[in-house]
TORKOL-4160 file (C-alpha; in steps of 0.2 Angstrom, whole numbers, padded with zeros to 4 digits, m for minus):
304
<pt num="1" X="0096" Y="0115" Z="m0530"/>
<pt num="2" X="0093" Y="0125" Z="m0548"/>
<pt num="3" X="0079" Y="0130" Z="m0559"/>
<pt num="4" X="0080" Y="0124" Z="m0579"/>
<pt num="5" X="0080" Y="0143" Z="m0579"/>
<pt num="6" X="0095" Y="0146" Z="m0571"/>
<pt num="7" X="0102" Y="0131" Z="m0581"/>
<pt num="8" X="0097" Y="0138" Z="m0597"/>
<pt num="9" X="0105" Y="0155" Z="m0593"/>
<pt num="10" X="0120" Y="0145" Z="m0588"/>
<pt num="11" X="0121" Y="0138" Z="m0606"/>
<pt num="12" X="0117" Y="0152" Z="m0616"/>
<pt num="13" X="0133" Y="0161" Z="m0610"/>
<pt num="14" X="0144" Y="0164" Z="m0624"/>
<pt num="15" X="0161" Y="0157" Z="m0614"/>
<pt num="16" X="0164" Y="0140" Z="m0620"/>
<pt num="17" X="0176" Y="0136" Z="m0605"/>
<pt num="18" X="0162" Y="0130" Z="m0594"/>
<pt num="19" X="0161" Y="0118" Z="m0581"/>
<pt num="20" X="0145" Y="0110" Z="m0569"/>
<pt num="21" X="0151" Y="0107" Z="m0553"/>
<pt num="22" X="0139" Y="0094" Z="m0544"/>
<pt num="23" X="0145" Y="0094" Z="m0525"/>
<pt num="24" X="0139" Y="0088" Z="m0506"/>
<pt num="25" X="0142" Y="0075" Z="m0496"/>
<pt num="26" X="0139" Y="0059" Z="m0498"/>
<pt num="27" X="0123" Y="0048" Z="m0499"/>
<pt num="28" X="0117" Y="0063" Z="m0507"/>
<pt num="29" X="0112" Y="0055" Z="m0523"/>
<pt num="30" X="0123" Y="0064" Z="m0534"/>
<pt num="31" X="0128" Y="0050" Z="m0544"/>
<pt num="32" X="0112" Y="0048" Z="m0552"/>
<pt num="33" X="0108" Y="0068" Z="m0555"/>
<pt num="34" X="0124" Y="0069" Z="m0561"/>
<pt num="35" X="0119" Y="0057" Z="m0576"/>
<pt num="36" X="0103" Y="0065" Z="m0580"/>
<pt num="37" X="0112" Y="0081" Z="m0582"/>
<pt num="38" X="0125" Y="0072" Z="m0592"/>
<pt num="39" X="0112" Y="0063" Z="m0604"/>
<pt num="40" X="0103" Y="0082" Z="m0604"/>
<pt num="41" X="0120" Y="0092" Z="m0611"/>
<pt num="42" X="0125" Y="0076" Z="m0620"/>
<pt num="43" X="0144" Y="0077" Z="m0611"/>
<pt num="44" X="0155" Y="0066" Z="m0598"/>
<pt num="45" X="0158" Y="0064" Z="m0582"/>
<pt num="46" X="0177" Y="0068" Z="m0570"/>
<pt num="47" X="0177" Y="0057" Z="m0555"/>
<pt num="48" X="0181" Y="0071" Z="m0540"/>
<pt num="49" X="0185" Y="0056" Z="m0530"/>
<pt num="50" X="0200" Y="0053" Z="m0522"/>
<pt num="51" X="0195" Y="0034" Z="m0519"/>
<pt num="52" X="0187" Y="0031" Z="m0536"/>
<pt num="53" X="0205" Y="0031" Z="m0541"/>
<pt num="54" X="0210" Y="0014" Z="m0535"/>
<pt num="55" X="0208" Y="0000" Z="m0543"/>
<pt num="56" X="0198" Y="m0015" Z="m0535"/>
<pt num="57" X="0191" Y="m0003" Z="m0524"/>
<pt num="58" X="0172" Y="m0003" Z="m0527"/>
<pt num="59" X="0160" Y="m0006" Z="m0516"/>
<pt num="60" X="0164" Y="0007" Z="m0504"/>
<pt num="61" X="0168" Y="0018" Z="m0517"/>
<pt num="62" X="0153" Y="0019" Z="m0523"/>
<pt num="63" X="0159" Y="0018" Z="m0542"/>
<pt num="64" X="0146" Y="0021" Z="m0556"/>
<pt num="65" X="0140" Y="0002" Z="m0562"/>
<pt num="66" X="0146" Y="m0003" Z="m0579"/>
<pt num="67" X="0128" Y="0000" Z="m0586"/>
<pt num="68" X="0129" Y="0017" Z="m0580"/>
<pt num="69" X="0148" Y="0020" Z="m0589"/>
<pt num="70" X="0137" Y="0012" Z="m0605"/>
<pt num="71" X="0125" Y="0027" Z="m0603"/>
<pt num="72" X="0137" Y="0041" Z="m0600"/>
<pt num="73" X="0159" Y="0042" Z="m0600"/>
<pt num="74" X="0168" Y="0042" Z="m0586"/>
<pt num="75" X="0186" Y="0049" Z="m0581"/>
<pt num="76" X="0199" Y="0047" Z="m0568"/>
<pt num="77" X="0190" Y="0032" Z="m0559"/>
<pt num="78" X="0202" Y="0014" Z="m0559"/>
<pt num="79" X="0219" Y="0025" Z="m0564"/>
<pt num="80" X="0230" Y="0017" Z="m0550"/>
<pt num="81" X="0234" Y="0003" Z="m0540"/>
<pt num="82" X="0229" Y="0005" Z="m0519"/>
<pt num="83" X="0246" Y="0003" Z="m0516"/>
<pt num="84" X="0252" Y="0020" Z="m0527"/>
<pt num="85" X="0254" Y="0037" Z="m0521"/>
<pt num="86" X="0244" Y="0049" Z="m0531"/>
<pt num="87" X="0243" Y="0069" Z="m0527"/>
<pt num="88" X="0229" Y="0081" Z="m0530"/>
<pt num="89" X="0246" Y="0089" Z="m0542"/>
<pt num="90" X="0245" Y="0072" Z="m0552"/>
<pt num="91" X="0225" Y="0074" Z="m0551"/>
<pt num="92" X="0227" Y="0092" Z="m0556"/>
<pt num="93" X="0236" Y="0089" Z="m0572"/>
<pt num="94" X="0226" Y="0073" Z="m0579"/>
<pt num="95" X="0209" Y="0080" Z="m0576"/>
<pt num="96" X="0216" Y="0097" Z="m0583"/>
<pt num="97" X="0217" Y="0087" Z="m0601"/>
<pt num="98" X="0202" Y="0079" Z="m0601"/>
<pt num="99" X="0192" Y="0096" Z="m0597"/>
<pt num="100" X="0201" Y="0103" Z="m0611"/>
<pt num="101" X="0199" Y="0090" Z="m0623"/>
<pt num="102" X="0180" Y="0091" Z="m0618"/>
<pt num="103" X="0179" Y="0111" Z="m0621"/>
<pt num="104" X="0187" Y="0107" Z="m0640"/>
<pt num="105" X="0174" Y="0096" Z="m0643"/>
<pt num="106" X="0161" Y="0107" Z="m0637"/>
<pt num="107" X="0156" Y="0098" Z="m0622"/>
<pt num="108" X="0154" Y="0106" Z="m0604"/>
<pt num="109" X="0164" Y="0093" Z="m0591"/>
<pt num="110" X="0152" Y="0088" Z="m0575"/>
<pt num="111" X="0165" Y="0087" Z="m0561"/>
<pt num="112" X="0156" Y="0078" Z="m0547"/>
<pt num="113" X="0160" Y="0066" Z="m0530"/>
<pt num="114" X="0167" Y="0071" Z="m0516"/>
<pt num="115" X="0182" Y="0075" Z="m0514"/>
<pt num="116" X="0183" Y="0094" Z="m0510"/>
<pt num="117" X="0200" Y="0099" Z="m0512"/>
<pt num="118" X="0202" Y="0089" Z="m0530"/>
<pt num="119" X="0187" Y="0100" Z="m0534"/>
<pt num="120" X="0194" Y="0117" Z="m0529"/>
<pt num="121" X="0212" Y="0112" Z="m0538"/>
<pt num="122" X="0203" Y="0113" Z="m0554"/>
<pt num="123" X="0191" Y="0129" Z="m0552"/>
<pt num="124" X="0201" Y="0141" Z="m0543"/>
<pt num="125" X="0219" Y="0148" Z="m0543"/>
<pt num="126" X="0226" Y="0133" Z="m0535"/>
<pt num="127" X="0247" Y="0133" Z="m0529"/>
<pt num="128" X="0251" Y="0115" Z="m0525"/>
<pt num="129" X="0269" Y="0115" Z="m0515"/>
<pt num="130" X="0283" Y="0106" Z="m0522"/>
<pt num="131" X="0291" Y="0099" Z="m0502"/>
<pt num="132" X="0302" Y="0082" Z="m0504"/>
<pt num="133" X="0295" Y="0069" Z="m0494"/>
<pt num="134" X="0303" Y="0068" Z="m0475"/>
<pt num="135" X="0310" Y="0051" Z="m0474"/>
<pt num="136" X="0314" Y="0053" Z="m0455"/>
<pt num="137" X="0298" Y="0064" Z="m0450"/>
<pt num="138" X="0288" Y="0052" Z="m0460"/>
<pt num="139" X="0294" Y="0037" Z="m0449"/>
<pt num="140" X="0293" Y="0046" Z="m0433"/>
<pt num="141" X="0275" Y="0051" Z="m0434"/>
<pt num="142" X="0272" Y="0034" Z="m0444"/>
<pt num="143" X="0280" Y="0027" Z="m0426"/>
<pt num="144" X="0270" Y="0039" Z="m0415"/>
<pt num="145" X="0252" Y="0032" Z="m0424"/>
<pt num="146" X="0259" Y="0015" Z="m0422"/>
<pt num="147" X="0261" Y="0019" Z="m0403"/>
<pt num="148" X="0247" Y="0030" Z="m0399"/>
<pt num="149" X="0233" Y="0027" Z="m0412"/>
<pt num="150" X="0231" Y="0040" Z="m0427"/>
<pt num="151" X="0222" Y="0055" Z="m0418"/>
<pt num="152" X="0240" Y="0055" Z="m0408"/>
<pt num="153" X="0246" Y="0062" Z="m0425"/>
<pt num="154" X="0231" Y="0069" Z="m0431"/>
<pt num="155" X="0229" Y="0081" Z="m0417"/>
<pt num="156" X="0245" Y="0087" Z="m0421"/>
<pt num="157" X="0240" Y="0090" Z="m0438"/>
<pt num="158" X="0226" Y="0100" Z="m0428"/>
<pt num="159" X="0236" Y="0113" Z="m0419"/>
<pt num="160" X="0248" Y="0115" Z="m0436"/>
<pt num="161" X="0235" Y="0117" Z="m0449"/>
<pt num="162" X="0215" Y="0119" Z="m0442"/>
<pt num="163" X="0207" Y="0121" Z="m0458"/>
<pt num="164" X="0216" Y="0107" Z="m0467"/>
<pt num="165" X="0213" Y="0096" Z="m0454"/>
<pt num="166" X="0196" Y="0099" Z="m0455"/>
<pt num="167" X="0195" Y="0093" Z="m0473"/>
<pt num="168" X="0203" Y="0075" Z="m0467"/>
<pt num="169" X="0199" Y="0058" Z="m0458"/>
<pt num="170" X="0212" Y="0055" Z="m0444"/>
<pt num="171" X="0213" Y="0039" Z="m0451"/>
<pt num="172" X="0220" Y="0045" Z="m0468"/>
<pt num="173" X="0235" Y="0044" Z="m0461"/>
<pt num="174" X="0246" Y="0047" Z="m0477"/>
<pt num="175" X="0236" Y="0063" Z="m0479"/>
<pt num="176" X="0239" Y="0069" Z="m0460"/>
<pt num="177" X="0257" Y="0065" Z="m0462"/>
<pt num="178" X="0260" Y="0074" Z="m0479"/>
<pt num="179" X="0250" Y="0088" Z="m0472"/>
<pt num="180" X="0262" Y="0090" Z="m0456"/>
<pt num="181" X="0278" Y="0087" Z="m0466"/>
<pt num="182" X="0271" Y="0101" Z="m0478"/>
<pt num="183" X="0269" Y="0114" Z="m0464"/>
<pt num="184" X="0284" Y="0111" Z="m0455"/>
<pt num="185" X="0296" Y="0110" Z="m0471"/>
<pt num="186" X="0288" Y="0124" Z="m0478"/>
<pt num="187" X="0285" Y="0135" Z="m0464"/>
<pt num="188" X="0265" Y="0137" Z="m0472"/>
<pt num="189" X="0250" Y="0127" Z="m0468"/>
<pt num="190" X="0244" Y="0115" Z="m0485"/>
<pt num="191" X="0225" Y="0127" Z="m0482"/>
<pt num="192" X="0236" Y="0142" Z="m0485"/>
<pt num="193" X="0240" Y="0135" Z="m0502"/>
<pt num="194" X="0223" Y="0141" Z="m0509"/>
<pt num="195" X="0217" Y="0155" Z="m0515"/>
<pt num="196" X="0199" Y="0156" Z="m0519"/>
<pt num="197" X="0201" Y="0177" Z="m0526"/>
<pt num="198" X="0190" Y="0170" Z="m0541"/>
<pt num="199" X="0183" Y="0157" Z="m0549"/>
<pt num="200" X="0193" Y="0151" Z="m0567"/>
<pt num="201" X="0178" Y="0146" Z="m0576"/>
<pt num="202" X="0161" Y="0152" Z="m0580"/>
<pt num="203" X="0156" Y="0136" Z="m0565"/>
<pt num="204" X="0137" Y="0130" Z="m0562"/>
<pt num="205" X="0134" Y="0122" Z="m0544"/>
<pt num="206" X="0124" Y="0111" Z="m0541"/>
<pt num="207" X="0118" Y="0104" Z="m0523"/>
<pt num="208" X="0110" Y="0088" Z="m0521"/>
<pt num="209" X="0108" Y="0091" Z="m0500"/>
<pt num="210" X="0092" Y="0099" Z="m0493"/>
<pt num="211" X="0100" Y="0102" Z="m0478"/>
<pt num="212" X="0090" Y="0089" Z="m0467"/>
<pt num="213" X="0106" Y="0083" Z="m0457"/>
<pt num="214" X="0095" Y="0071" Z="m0449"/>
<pt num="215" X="0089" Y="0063" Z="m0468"/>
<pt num="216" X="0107" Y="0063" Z="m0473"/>
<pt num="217" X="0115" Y="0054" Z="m0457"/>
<pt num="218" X="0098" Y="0040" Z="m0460"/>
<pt num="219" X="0106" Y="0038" Z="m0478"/>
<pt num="220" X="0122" Y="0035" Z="m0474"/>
<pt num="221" X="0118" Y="0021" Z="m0459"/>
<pt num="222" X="0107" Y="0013" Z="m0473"/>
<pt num="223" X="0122" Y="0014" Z="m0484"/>
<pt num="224" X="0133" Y="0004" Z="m0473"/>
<pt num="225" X="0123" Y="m0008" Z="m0472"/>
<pt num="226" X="0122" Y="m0010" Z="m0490"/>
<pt num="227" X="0137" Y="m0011" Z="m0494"/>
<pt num="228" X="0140" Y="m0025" Z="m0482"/>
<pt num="229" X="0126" Y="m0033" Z="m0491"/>
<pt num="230" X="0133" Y="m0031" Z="m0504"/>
<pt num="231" X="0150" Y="m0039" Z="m0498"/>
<pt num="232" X="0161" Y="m0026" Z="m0494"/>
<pt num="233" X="0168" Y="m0040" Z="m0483"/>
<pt num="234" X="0174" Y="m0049" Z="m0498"/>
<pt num="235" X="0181" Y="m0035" Z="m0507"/>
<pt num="236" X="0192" Y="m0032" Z="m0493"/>
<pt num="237" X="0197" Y="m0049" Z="m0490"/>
<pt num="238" X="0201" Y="m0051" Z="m0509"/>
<pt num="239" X="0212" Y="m0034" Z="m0509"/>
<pt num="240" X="0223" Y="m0042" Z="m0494"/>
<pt num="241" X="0223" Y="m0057" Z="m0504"/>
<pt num="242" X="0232" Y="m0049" Z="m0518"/>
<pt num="243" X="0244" Y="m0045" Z="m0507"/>
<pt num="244" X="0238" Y="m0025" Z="m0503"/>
<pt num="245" X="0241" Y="m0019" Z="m0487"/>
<pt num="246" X="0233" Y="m0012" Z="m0473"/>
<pt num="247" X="0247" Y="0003" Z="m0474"/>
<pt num="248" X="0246" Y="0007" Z="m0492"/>
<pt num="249" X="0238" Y="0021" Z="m0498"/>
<pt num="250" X="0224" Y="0018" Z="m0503"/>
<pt num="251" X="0219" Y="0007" Z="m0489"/>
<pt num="252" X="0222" Y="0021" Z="m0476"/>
<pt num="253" X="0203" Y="0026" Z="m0476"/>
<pt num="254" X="0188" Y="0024" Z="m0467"/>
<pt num="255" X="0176" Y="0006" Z="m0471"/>
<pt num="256" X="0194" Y="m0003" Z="m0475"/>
<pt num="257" X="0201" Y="m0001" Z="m0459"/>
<pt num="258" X="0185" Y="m0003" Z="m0448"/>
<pt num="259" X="0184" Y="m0019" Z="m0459"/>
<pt num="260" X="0201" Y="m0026" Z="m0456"/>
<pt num="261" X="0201" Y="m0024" Z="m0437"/>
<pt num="262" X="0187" Y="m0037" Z="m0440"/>
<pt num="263" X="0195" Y="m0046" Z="m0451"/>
<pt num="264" X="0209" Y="m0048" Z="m0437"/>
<pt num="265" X="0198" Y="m0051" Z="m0425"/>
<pt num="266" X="0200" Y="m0033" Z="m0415"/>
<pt num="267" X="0183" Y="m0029" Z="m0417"/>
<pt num="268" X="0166" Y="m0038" Z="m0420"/>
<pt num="269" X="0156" Y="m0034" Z="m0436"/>
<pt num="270" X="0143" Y="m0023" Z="m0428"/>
<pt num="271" X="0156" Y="m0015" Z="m0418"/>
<pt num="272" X="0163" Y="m0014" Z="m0437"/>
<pt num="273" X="0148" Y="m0006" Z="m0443"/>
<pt num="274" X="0143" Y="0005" Z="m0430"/>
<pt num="275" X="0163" Y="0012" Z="m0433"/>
<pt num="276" X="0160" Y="0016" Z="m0450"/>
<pt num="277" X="0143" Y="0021" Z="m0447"/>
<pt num="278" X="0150" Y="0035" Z="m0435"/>
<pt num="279" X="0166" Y="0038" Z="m0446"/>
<pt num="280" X="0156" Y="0042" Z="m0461"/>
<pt num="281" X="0144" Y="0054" Z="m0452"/>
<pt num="282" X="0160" Y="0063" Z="m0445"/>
<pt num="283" X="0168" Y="0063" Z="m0462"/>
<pt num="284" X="0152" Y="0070" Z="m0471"/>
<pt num="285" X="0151" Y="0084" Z="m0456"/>
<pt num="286" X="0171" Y="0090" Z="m0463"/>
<pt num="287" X="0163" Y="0088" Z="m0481"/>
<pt num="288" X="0149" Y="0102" Z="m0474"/>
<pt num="289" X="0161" Y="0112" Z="m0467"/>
<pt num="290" X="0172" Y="0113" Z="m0484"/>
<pt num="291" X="0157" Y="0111" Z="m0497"/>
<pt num="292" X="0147" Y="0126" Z="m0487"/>
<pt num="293" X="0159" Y="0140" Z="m0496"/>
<pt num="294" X="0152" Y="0136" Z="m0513"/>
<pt num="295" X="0132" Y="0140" Z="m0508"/>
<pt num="296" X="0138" Y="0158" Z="m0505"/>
<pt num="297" X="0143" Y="0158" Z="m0523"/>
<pt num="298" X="0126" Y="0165" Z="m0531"/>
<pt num="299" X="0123" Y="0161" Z="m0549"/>
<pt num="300" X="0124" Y="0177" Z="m0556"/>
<pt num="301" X="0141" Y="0180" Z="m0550"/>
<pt num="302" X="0148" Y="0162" Z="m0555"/>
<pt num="303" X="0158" Y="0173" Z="m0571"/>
<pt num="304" X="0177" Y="0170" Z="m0572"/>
């Protein structure tokens, strides 16, 4: 975690361009440190969340409650539509405009959520390639998932790009593609894309997780079942109902897809949850793996 100390010391560097970084996987109660923290510097909060983006997409999500945007602003959460495309590039440049209309009001941004990579696009040197979509790779491997299920695909991802693959769900499917098409296009692997020499910004960390695996995995199987509770059920059923579809974008994820095979009568619920329950301790295992470079960041070196 942090002392008020280290805090302190963090604030009274003269650099204005600074930014808290609040990171870990999830079920790690960083929604509600990150608020305090907010209230403390009297600043706003960026969504780091790659699934915060879509609209109607909530419960899973885990979006901040509309009391909670009452008590402290929030940015980059309900931008697009689940059946958009939207880059870490596009991500890049929109949150790059809020952090700096933060700093020339004198406020430090709280970048927080989940999502590593949109994190590391906006504190290191970060190259994101410009590689035209595909069309006729994109509908063989789309063919090959259909055929063989999506860890087909994704294990070709694995042999291509190991440390990238790491960072994604196999059933992220659009992700998998765009990072196989990348590599073979390009001739480089999408990881290779980021170079971490140095840090931007003068950048605070912050880690929620006490490094009890066994506490965390507890979390997230209680979380699942919250969120059924609190009827994730409907949410998908009413995103189908408006006509989104299983394949669009922002519907190729974890929870969604476990609860449509229910939904289609491929799977019953508990099968449903026990999927999700596994999936999501899988996923915050990759989350570990990419987070873990940021605790061998000591505060006293975190200077641009």
């Amino acid at each position: 975690m942090f002392s008020k100390e280290q805090l302190q010391n963090f604030l009274d560097k003269k650099d204005n361009k600074k930014l808290v970084v609040i990171y870990w996987p999830t079920a790690c109660w960083k929604t509600a440190i990150s608020i305090d923290i907010a209230k403390m510097l009297n600043t706003e909060i960026i969504s780091t969340d790659s699934r915060q983006i879509f609209k109607f997409m909530d419960i899973w999500t885990a979006k901040v409650t509309e009391e909670e945007k009452s008590w402290v602003k929030h940015h980059m959460i309900d931008i697009v539509s689940p059946d958009e495309e939207y880059s870490v590039g596009q991500f890049k440049k929109e949150a790059t405009i809020i952090i700096n209309n933060l700093w020339k009001a004198w406020k430090i941004p709280i970048l927080c959520w989940w999502t590593g990579l949109y994190i590391d696009s906006l504190i290191y040197d970060f190259s994101i390639p410009k590689v035209e979509p595909n069309k006729k790779l994109r509908e063989e491997l789309e063919d090959e998932a259909k055929k063989y299920w999506n860890e087909f695909v994704y294990e070709k991802l694995v042999k291509l790009d190991p440390e990238y693959a790491k960072t994604v769900h196999p059933n992220n499917l659009r992700y998998v593609i765009r990072a196989i098409e990348v590599k073979i296009m390009t001739g480089i692997a999408k990881s290779e894309f980021i170079w971490e020499k140095k840090l931007k910004y003068d950048t605070f960390f912050i880690n929620p997780y006490d490094g009890d695996r066994k506490i965390l995995y507890g979390r997230i199987d209680r979380r699942v079942h919250i969120m059924i509770e609190m009827w994730l059920i409907e949410e998908v059923k009413n995103l189908l109902n408006m006509w989104y579809k299983e394949s669009d974008f922002g519907m190729e994820t974890i929870w969604y897809k476990e609860i449509i095979s229910h939904l289609n009568w491929e799977i019953t619920l508990d099968e449903a949850i026990s999927k999700i329950q596994q999936n999501s301790r899988n996923y915050a295992k990759r989350q570990l793996t990419w987070f873990r470079k940021y605790d061998k960041i000591e505060i006293k070196y975190m200077i641009k």
